[in-house]
C-alpha positions in Angstrom: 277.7 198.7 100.6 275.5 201.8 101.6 275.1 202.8 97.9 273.5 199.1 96.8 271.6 199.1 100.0 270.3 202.2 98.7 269.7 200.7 94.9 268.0 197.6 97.3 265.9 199.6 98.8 264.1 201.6 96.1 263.9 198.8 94.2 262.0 197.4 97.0 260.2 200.5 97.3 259.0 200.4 93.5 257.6 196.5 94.4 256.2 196.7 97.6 254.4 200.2 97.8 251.9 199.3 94.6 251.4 196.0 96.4 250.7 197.3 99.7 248.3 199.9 98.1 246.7 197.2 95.8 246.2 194.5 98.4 246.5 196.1 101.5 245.4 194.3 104.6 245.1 197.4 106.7 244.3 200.4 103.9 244.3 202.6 106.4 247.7 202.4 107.2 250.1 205.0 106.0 253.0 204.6 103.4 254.8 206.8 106.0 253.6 204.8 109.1 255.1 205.5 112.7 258.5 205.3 112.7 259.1 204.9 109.2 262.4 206.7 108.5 263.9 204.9 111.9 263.5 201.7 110.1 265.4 203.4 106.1 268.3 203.9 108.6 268.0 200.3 109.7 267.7 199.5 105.6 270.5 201.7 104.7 273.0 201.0 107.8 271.9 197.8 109.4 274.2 195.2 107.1 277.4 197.0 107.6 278.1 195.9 111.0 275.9 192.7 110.6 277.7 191.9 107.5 281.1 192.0 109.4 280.0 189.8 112.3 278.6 187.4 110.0 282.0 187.4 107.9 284.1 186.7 111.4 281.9 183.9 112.7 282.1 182.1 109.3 286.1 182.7 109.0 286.5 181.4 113.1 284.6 178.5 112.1 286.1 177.7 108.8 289.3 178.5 110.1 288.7 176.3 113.0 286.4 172.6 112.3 286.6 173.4 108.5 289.2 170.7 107.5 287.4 168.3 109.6 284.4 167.8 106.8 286.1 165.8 103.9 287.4 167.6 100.6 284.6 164.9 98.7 281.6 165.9 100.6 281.9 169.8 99.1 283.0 169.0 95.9 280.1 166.5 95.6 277.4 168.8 97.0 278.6 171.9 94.5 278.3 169.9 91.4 274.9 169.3 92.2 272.5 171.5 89.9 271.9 174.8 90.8 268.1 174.6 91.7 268.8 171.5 93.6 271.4 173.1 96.1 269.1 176.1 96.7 266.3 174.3 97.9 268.8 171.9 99.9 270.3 175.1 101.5 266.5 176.3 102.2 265.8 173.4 104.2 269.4 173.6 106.0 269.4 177.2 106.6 265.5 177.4 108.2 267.0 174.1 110.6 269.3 176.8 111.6 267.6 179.8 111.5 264.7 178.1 113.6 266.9 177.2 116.3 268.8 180.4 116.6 265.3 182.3 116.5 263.8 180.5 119.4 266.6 180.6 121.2 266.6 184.5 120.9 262.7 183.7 122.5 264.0 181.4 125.2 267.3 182.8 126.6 266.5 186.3 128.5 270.2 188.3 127.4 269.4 187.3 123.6 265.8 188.4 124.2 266.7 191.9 124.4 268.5 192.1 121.1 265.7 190.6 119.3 262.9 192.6 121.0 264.1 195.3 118.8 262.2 193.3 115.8 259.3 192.4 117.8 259.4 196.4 118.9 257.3 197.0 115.8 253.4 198.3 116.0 252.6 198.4 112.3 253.8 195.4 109.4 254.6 196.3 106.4 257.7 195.4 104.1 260.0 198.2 106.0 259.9 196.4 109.2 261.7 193.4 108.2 264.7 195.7 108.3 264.6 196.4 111.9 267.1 194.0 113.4 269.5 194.7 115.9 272.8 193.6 114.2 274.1 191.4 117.2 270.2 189.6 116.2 270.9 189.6 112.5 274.7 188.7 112.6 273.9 185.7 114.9 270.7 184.2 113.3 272.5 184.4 109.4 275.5 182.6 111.2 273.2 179.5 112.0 271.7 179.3 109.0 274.9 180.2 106.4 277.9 178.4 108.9 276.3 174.7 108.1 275.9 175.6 104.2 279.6 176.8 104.0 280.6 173.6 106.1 279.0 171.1 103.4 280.5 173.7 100.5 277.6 175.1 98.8 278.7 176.5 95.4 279.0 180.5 96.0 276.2 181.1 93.2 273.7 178.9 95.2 274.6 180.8 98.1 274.3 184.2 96.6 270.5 183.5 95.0 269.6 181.5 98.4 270.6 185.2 100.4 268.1 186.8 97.7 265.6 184.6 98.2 265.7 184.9 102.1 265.4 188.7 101.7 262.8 188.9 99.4 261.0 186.2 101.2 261.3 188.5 104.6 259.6 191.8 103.4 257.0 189.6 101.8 256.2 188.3 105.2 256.2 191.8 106.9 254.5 193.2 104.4 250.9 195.3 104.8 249.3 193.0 102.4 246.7 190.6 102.1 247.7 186.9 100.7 245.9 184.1 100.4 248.2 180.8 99.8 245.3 178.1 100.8 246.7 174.6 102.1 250.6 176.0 101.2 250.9 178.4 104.5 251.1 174.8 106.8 254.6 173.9 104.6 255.7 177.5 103.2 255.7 180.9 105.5 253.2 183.5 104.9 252.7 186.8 106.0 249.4 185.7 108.0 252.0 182.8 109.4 254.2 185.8 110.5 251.8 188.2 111.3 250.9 185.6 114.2 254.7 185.4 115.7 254.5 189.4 115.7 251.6 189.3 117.6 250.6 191.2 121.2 248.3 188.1 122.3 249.7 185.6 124.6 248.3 182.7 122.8 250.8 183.7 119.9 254.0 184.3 122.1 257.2 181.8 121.3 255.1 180.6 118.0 256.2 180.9 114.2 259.9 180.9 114.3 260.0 179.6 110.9 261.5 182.2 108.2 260.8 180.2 105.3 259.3 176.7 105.6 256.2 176.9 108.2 255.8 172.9 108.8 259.2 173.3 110.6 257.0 174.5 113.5 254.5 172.2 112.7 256.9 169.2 113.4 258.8 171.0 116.8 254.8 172.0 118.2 255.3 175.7 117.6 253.1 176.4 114.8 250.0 179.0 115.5 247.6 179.8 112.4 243.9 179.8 114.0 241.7 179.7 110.7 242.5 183.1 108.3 242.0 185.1 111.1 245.2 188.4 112.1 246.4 189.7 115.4 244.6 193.4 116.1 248.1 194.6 117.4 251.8 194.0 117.6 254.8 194.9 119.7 255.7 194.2 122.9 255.6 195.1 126.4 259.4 196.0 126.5 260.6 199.5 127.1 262.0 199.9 123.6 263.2 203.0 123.2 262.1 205.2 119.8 265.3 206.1 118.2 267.6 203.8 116.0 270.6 204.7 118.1 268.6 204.2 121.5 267.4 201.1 119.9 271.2 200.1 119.0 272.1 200.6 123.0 269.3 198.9 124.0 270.3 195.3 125.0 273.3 196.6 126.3 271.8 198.7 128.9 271.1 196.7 132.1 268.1 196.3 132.9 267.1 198.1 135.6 268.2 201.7 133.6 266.1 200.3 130.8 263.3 200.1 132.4 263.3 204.0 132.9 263.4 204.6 129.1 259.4 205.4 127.7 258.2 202.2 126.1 256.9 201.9 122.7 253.3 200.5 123.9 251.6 200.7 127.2 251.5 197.3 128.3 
């Protein structure tokens, strides 16, 4: 898994780099921006463990309320064209993804796994890899557990997963995109730019990963005109290492507190 992680990430490398360079919001940010190589670790190690925990929530579930969908719901909804059962699990997976990320917002114990993410001062197509895997394992389980449920054919599955990932370092990425009346239905980098953002106006807004008017429907949508944030992170004592960063939400909170944070608030 490490090695295609590795063919994953230069092949993101050769896509992203020209584009950032070519369209750059920010050219004055660096290729090799501050903490850069913390985040390839989070690229090249991060879907091992999330990867399992994903694999053991879907198998519990399965295992456990599987039988209870009927045998004729699944076979009906995998003969259904390919196309046509990727943009049904698109729709089902952002449901679920949505709800899983705000809870992370709402509920303080889940806060500190995901303030790993929201840790990061500069955007570009790197960041989307830093995820705590307790964060990452949890928020593909909402999205993926109702799709294996209904019995989404495996190749539908597979190119929806691609999708997703390409889709995320798009939306972190350093550059700038222009999608006129499309970024109220479909996510774009401005949309998440907005949910990264240090401003209080922004916080607990964009939860969306794919399809924006998701927050427009629940009230939680916040794109004022074509304007960005000036600065991201968060006030949290995040600590600078990947390993510190993997203890982090395990820590209480008091002894976390003591760690040097990653911005003065």
């Amino acid at each position: 898994m490490i090695y295609f992680n590795l063919k994953a990430l230069l092949i993101a490398v050769l896509i992203f780099v020209p584009l950032e360079y070519l369209f750059a919001l920010r050219p004055d940010q660096k290729i090799l921006r501050k903490a850069f190589f913390n985040d390839v670790l989070y690229a090249m190690f991060n879907s091992v463990p999330a990867t399992l925990g994903l694999a053991a929530i879907v198998t519990l579930v399965m295992s456990t309320i599987g039988n209870l969908v009927p045998p004729f719901i699944g076979n009906a909804v995998s003969s259904q064209p390919i196309w046509l059962q990727v943009a049904e699990i698109i729709v089902i997976g952002d449901i679920g993804f949505y709800a899983a990320h705000r809870t992370f917002h709402a509920v303080p114990f889940l806060w500190r796994f995901h303030a790993i993410h929201h840790s990061i001062e500069e955007l570009d197509w790197l960041a989307a890899h830093r995820n705590h895997p307790v964060d990452l394992a949890l928020s593909k389980a909402a999205s993926l557990v109702p799709v294996y449920l209904l019995g989404f054919s495996s190749p539908a599955i597979a190119l929806f997963v691609l999708i997703f990932h390409a889709h995320g370092l798009l939306l972190h990425a350093n550059i700038k995109l222009n999608i006129g009346p499309l970024r109220w239905i479909i996510a774009s980098p401005q949309f998440h730019r907005w949910h990264h953002a240090q401003e209080r106006a922004a916080y607990d807004k964009n939860f969306a990963g794919q399809l924006a008017f998701i927050d427009a429907l629940f009230g939680t949508m916040h794109l004022p005109g074509n304007t960005v944030p000036e600065r991201y992170g968060v006030d949290d004592p995040i600590p600078p290492t990947y390993v510190e960063q993997l203890a982090y939400p395990l820590i209480p909170k008091g002894k976390a507190n003591e760690i040097p944070a990653t911005r003065d608030a």
